[in-house]
C-alpha positions, 0 to 999 in steps of 0.5 A: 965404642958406639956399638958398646954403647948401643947396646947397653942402651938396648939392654936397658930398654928391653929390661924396662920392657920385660919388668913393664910388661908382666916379666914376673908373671911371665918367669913363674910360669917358664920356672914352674914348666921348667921344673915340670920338664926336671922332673921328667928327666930324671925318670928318663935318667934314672930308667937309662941308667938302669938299663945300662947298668943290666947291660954292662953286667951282661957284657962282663959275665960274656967275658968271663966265660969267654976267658974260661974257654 
């Protein structure tokens, strides 16, 4: 139960500190560099998944002639 305590009280202390210390400033730019690094992963995706797409195309035209033969 203490610790229960204790740790909504060091909960409450480190909320007023971010809030005291510029948290807002600090989540603007974390959101900003975050939906930069989106971004960037999507075009990663988008390129993986070409390339997958190129390789299970190749993989079923192997087997069909595989099977012809």
């Amino acid at each position: 139960m203490k610790k229960f305590f204790l740790g909504i009280v060091i909960g409450i202390f480190i909320i007023f500190a971010f809030i005291y210390f510029g948290g807002g400033k600090t989540l603007k730019s974390v959101g900003k560099k975050t939906i930069e690094l989106g971004e960037r992963i999507e075009v990663y995706e988008k390129t993986l998944k070409e390339a997958t797409q190129g390789l299970i195309k190749k993989k079923e035209e192997i087997e069909k002639e595989v099977i012809k033969k």
